[in-house]
N, C-alpha and C positions, 0 to 999 in steps of 0.2 A: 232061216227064221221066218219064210213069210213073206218078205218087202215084197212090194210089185217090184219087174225090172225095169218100170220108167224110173222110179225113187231112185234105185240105186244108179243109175246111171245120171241122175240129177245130181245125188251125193259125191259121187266122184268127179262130174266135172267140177263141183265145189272144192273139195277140197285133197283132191287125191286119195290115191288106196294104200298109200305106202302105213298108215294110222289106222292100223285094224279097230281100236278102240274110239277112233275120235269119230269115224265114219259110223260107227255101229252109235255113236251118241248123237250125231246128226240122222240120221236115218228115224230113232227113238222120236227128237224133237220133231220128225217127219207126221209120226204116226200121233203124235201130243195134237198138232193140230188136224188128223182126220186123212186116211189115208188119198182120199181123194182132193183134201182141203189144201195138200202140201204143195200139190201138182194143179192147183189151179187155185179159186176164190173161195173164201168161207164165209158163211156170216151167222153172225151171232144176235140178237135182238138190236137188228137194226145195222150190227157193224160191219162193214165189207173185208175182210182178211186179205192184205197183198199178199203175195208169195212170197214165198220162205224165204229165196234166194233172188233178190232183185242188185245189188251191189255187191263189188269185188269186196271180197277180206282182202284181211294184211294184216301185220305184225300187229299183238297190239298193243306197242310198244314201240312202233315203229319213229323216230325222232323228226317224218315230216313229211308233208303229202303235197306233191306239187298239180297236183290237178286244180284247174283253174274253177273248177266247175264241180257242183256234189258231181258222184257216179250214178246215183239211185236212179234204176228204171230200166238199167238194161237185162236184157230176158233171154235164158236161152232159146235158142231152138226147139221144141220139143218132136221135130218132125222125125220118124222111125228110123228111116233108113238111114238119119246122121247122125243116129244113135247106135246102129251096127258101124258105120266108118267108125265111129267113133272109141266103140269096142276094141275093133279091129285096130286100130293105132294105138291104144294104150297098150295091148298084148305083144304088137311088135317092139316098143319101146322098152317096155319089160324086159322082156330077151333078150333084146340087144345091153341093158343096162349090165342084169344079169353076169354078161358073156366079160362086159368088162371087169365087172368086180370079181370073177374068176382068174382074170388075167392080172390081178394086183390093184388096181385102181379104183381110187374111194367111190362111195357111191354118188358124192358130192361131184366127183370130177365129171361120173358120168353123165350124172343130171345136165351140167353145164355144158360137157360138148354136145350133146343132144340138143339144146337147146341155141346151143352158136351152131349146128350142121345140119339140125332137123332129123325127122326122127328117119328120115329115107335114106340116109347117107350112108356107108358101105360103112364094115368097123376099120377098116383099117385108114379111112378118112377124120374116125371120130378119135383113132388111136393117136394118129399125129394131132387131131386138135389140142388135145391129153398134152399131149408130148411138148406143143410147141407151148401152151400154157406156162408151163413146168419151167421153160427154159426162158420164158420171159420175166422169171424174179430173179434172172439172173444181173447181179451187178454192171457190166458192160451194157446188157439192154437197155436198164433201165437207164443210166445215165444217155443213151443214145437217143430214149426219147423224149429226155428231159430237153437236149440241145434241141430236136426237131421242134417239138412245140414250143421252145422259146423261139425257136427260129421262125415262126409263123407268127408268133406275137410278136416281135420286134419287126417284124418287114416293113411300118409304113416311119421307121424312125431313122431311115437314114443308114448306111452303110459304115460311118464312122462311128456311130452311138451303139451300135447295135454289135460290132466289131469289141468294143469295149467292154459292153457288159458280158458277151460270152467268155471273153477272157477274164474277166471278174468269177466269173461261174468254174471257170476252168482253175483258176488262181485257189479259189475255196474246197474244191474237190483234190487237189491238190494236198493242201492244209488239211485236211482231215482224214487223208490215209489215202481219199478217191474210193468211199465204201458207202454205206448209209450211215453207219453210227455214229462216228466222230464222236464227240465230249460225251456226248447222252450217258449217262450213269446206270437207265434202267428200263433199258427198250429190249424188246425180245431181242434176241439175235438169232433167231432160227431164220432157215435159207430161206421161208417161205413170204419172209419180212412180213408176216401179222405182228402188229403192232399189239402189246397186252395193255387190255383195260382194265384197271382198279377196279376191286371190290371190298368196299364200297366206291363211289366215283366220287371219292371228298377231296379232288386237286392236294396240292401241295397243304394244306391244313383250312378249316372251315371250323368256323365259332360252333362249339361243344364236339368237335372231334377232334381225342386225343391222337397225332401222331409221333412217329420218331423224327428229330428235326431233321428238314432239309436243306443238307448243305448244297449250292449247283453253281458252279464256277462258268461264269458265258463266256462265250470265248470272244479276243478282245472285238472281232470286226462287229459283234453284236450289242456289243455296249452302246449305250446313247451319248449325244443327241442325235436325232430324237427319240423317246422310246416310242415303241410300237406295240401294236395289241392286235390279233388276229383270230377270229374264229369261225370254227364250221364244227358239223354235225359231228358227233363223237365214233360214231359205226358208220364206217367208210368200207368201200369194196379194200380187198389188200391190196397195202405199199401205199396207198394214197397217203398216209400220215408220215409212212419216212420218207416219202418223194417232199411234201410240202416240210419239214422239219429240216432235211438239205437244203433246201432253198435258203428258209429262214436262219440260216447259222447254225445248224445242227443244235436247236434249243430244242429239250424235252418238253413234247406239251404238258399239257395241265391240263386233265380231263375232270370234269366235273358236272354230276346230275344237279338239278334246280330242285330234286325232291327235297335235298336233304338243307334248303334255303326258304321252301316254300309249300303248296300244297298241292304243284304240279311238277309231273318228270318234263325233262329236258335235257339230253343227254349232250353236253358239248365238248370242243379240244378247243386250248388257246394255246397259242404260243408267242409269248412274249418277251419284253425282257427288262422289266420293272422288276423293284424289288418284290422279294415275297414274305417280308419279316414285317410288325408294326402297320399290320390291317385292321380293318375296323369295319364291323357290319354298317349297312343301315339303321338307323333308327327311327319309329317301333321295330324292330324285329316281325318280320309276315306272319302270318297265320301259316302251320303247316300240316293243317287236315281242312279236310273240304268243311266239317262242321261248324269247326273255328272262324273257317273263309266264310263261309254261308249259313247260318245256323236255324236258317227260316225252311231247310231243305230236308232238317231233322224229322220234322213233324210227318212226310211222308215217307221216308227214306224205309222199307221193307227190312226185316231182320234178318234173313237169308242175301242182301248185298254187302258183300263182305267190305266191300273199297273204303279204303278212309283217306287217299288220297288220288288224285287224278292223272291220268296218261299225258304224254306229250300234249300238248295245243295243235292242233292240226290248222289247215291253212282251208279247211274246208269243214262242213258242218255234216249231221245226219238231215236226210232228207226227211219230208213230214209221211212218204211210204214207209220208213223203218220206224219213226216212231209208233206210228198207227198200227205196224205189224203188231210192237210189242204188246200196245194195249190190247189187242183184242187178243192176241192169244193167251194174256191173263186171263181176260175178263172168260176166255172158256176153261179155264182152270180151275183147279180148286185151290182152296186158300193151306198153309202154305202150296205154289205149285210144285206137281214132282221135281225129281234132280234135270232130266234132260230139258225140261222150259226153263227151270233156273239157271241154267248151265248158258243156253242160248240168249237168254234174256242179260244178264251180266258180260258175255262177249260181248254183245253188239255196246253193251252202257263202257265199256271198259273201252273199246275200240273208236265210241265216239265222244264218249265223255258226257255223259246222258246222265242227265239228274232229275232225280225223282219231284215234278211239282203238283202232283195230285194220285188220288187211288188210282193203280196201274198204270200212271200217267209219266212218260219222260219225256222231257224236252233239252235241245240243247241250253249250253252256255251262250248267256248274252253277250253281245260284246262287250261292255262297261266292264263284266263279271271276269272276262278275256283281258282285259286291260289293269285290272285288279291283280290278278294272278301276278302277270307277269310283270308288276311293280310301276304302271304307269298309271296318268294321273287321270282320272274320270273324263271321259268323254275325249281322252286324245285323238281318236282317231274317227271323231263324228264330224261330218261334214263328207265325207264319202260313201259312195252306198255299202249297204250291208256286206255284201260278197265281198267290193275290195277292204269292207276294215276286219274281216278273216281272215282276208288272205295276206295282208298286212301284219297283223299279228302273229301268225303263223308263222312268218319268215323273220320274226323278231329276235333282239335280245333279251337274255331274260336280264333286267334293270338289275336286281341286287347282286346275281352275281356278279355281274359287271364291274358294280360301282367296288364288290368287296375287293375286288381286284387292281381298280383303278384308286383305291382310297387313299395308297402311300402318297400319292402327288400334291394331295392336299398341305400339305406341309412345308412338299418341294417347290409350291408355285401357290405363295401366299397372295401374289397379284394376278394373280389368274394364268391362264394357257393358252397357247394358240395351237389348233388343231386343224389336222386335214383328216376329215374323214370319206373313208373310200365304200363303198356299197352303204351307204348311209341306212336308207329303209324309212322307217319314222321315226329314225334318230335316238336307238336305246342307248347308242357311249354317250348324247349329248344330255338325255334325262340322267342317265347317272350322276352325271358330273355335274349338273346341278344341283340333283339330291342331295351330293355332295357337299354342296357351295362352294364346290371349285368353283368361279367367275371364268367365264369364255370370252378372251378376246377378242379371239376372232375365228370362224371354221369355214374352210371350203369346202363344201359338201358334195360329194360325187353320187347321186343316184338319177339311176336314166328309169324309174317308173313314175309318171307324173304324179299320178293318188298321192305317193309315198313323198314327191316333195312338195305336194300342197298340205301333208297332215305336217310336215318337219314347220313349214313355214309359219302355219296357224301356230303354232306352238310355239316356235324363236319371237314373233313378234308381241306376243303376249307376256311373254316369260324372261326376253333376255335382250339385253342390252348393247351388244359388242357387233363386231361385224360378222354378216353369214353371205356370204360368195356360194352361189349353187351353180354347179355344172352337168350336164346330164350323163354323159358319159366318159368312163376310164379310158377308156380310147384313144379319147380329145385331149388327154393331157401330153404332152408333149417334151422334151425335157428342157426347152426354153418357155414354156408356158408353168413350169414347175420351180422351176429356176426365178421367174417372175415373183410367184410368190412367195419363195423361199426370201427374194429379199425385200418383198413389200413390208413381210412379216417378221423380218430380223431370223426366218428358219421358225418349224414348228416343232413345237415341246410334247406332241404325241401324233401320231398316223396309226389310225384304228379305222376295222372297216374287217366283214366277213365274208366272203366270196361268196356267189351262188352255191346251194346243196343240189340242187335240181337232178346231177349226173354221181350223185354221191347217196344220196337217201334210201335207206332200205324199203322204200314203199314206191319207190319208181322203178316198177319190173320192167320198162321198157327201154329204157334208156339209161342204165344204171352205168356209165362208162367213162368211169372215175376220171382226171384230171382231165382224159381225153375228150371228153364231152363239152361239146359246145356252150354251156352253159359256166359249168364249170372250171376251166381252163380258161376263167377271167381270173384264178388266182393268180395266175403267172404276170399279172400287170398289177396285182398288187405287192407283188418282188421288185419289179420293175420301177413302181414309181417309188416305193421306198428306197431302192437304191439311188435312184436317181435323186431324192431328197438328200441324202446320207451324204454324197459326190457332194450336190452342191450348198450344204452347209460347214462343208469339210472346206470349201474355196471362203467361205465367208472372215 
């Protein structure tokens, strides 16, 4: 059709060639802004045009982004000759993909050994990669590396504790056949243990969605005291939700979007073991379109952006390069603009959550506007700079759903609660359960990021009355330092707390390595210390 062959080789390092249709619409918004303008600077009366392509995509939709930092700015290469490697490696990669899916195996699989073997590796290396993959959902494995990284998390506790809780682990695997499923009512059970997500994502029942009731019988070692509340990102690599679901007493989670509470997605899993009968939202009820949330956004907001609600919250923002992009290649458009600018211009608003606040003008969400959303209270998280109260929120709970989850207790603990909570953050179980007017006795609070326990602390001391015990790290708990407060506290009435996503999030192409990931495999000391609460309120 035309393209120059730097374009297209620009387009495909962007976004791959496997989308004959999506490249031929990138390519389109190539030539929208000038076929030379795409592949370097434009300008327009006065406006300098960045490049098309300065920051990574990703889902957009993706449930969380752990970059500490925007991406904006980085550039490819444009130099020739690493434009022919560069050829030249997509084509062998091809073939070799090709040869697999000939041989029986998904194209998915081969994307992924190719990408654990590189794309040099012989096929019969990429075959057993394939192979060994395949054989790693299998049950024995997986229990085997359940035991190893417990057995790495328990090392600094002692040979008798640690002795204990494997047989504890061993004792529950046992109890439930020694498979993944155990009680669970309505988890996939295909061998490849993909865990299925609801559609719609409305948990166990959500105010104005009708469902069929659910009955779920816990099994007895999951019963409280204390009850517990645990959550992480809803779309996890596979197995991560029945590896964590094992742990936790073979409870089914409760998967639940924030869209369907608010006027942003947020895709999460909890697994708990509260009741789920005689809930009760918040009240006001949120806003659940951005108009409602913002109504002052109206007034610019373009009749070709379709969005009436907003993407996840990201933990990072659009840089002032992407905004800039989009205004000037309006501002060289014509009014309405064709489909390939409209098409570009609504990705990037949709992937950063870019709202319209002047002609051709988008800018991010404030944080105030961030702290609205997600049901907290104006300015909770001011006093730290900008970047950390994104990245703070970002790694949040969303408040209402929380609280609608946590809301039975309000009845069960008419004197209030004492609570440990574990990965605290800026404290969304504890805004909950004030919103609530549950009264907090008392909470020890575990988060080792300092921002996140000076925005908890401005907050508790302004807002709340009872005791709050901060420790920085899950680590340092101990299980006679556990045991401590089990009986300062007469034992706590809730242990809530959601592991790092960092090794779980579909937007972390680099390090996406589920349980095993260093970040992530602090879940397993939140097994740990709940059990070790569970033992020593069992002695009380």
């Amino acid at each position: 059709m035309g393209f120059p062959k730097d374009m297209v080789v620009k387009g495909i390092k962007e976004i791959g060639h496997n989308d004959v249709n999506a490249l031929l619409e990138l390519l389109l918004t190539y030539k929208a802004l000038g076929d030379e303008g795409a592949l370097g600077d434009c300008s327009t009366s006065g406006c300098a045009c960045p490049n098309v392509q300065d920051d990574d995509d990703d889902d957009l939709d993706s449930d969380n982004w752990d970059n500490d930092n925007d991406t904006g700015g980085r550039e490819h290469n444009s130099d020739s000759s690493g434009d022919e490697d560069f050829l030249k490696e997509m084509s062998a990669k091809d073939e070799k993909i090709n040869l697999l899916v000939d041989m029986g195996f998904s194209e998915d699989e081969a994307n992924m050994a190719m990408t654990t073997c590189g794309v040099d590796a012989d096929l019969c290396v990429l075959v057993d990669s394939i192979s060994a993959s395949r054989v790693a959902g299998d049950c024995h494995s997986r229990n085997l590396f359940d035991d190893q990284v417990m057995d790495r998390c328990f090392d600094s506790f002692g040979e008798r504790e640690k002795a204990r809780l494997m047989e504890e682990r061993k004792k529950k695997r046992k109890r439930y056949g020694g498979g993944s499923h155990g009680n669970r009512s309505s988890l996939d059970g295909s061998d490849d243990e993909q865990m299925h997500l609801p559609n719609p994502m409305v948990g166990f029942n959500l105010p104005g969605y009708r469902r069929p009731s659910v009955m779920r019988m816990l099994p007895q070692q999951a019963i409280g005291p204390p009850f517990f509340y645990y959550e992480n990102v809803a779309r996890t690599p596979r197995g991560v939700w029945e590896t964590i679901s094992r742990f936790l007493y073979d409870i089914e989670p409760e998967f639940v979007d924030s869209m369907h509470l608010s006027a942003a997605a947020r895709k999460r899993g909890y697994i708990h073991n509260l009741p789920i009968e005689n809930r009760s939202p918040l009240l006001p009820l949120p806003p659940k379109t951005i108009f409602e949330a913002f109504p002052h956004y109206k007034k610019w907001w373009p009749s070709w952006d379709p969005r009436r609600q907003l993407n996840c919250l990201q933990t990072t923002v659009a840089s002032a390069k992407t905004t800039e992009r989009i205004q000037c290649l309006l501002a060289r458009s014509s009014n309405p603009p064709p489909p390939s600018v409209q098409k570009y211009v609504i990705d990037e608003c949709r992937k950063w959550n870019l709202v319209w606040v002047g002609k051709n003008k988008v800018a991010p969400l404030e944080p105030n506007e961030v702290e609205y959303l997600l049901g907290f209270p104006r300015d909770h998280t001011r006093g730290v700079g900008k970047t950390e109260r994104y990245k703070s929120l970002g790694n949040s709970f969303h408040v209402d759903t929380v609280a609608y989850h946590l809301s039975v207790l309000r009845d069960m603990f008419p004197n209030g609660v004492s609570v440990l909570s574990l990965f605290t953050g800026i404290g969304g179980g504890e805004v909950a359960l004030h919103r609530l007017g549950i009264h907090m006795r008392a909470v020890v609070s575990v988060e080792i990021g300092e921002a996140n326990r000076r925005i908890l602390r401005g907050w508790w001391d302004q807002t709340q009355t009872g005791t709050l015990i901060e420790v920085a790290d899950v680590k340092s708990l101990t299980p006679d330092i556990i045991a401590s407060y089990v009986g300062r506290f007469g034992g706590f009435d809730l242990v809530i707390g959601g592991s790092p996503c960092n090794n779980l999030a579909g937007s972390n192409r680099h390090h996406r390595d589920g349980l095993e990931g260093e970040q992530s495999s602090l879940f397993y000391h939140y097994f740990r210390i709940l059990d070790v609460v569970k033992s020593a309120m069992a002695r009380m």
